[in-house]
Structure formats: structure tokens, C-alpha cells
N, C-alpha and C positions, 0 to 999 in steps of 0.2 A: 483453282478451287471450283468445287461445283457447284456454285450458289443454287441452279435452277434445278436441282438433284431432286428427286422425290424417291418414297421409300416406292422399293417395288416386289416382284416376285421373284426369287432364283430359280433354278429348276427343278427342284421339290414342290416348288411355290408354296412357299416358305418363306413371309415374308422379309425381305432383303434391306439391310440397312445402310446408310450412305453414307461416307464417307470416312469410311474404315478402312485400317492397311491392316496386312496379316502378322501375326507375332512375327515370322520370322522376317518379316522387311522392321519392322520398329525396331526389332535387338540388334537390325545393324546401323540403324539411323543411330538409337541411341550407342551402340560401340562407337561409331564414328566421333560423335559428338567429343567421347575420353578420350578417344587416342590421340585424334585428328588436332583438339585444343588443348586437350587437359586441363583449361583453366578457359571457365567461361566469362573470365575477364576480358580475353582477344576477342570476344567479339564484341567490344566499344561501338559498333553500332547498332546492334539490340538494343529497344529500348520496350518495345510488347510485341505482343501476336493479339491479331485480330482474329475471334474465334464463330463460326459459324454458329446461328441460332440451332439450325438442326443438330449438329454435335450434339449441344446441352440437352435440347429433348431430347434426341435417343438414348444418350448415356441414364438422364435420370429416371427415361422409362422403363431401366432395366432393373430397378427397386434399390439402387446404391443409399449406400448411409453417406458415402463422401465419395471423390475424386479424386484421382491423383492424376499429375500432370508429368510427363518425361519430355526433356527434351532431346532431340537429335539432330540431325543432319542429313536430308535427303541424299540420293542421286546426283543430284542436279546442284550440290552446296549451298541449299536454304533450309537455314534454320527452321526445325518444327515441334510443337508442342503436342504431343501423344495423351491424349485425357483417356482414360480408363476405371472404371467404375472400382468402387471396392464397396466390400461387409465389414463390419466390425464386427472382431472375434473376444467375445468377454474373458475370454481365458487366457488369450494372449496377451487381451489387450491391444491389438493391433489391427489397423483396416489392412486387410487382406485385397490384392488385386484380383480382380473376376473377371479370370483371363483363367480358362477350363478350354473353350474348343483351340487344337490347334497344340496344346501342350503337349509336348511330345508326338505329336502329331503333325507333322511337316504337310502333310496332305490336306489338311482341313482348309474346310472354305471361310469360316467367317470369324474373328479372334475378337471383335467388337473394339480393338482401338482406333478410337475416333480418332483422327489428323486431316483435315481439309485448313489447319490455320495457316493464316500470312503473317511472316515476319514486319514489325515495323524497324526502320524502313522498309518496306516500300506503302508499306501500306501501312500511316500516320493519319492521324490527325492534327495538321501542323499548327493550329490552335488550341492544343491542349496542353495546359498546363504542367500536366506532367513532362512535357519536352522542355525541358530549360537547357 
């Protein structure tokens, strides 16, 4: 994780957000997650994700009504939680994911899903009561 991350400039200098993966790495984190488990019962040692302060600012400065959370499966087989802004649509009734750059677009630079979280284990607070 990059805790000491700041936001900076890309090469438009366009201000750059931190710790975002692109659509197409999350739809294989999150494919992995179905295939790999199918049942996120096997992973009996989840018990949270520890989630970086900047995630929450950046995603909520992106005007979201709500979040939603995906989980997947790295690379590297750690567990991770994808937060992603959504709108609520009155007509559907449905919060809509705000996930536009990159759709359809394999080439785009920035998709805005946030993931720098850490699985607990490893990263507990072994004093908290929700670990029983």
C-alpha cells in the first residue's frame, strides 16, 4: 500500500489520483475472486480490510451519492476490496457504478477504482472485538 502517496500530475497534468487500478485489472481481481473460490466462505481468514484514508477522499470527492465495494483477488493472491463511486438513478432506482473512463476503452488511463486495502489478517487489530 502507498500510505505516503499524494495526489499528483499525469502527463496532461491532470490532476492524478492515488491508488486506483484500471477497470481491466479489477474485472480480473474480481473474476478471480468467482472462479478461484466461488464461495467466499473458503476464505475463513477474512475477517476485514483495512482501508486507506485517501481512498474515502478521493472517491467522495468525486460527488458519489454511495459506494460500492467489490471484492477480488490480486496477482499476488490477497484479498482486495475495489470501492467505486456510484449515482443514484431515480428511474431505475439503482446506484449506478461511475466507472465511464476505460469502458470500452482498454487504452484509458485512469477508471477511478480505488484498491490500496489490506486484508485482515495481516493487517488486524488484534484487540478488537470484532476478532473473536
Amino acid at each position: 500500500m502507498s500510505e505516503e502517496a499524494t495526489t499528483g500530475n499525469n502527463a496532461n497534468g491532470v490532476a492524478k489520483k492515488v491508488n486506483t487500478i484500471p477497470l481491466i485489472e479489477a474485472q480480473r481481481w474480481a473474476k478471480r475472486w468467482t472462479k478461484k473460490e466461488g464461495n467466499y466462505n473458503k476464505h475463513h481468514e477474512l475477517h476485514a480490510f483495512l482501508i486507506p484514508k485517501v481512498d474515502l477522499i478521493e472517491v467522495l470527492a468525486e460527488g458519489v451519492d454511495a459506494v460500492r465495494a467489490y471484492i477480488g483477488i490480486d496477482d499476488h493472491g490477497v484479498e482486495k476490496l475495489m470501492i467505486v463511486g456510484t449515482k443514484y438513478d431515480p428511474v431505475t432506482k439503482i446506484y449506478v457504478d461511475m466507472i465511464t473512463v476505460g469502458v470500452g476503452n482498454a487504452t484509458a488511463e485512469q477508471d477511478d477504482i480505488y484498491d490500496f486495502t489490506r486484508p485482515c489478517p495481516t493487517d488486524c487489530d488484534p484487540s478488537s472485538p470484532l476478532l473473536t
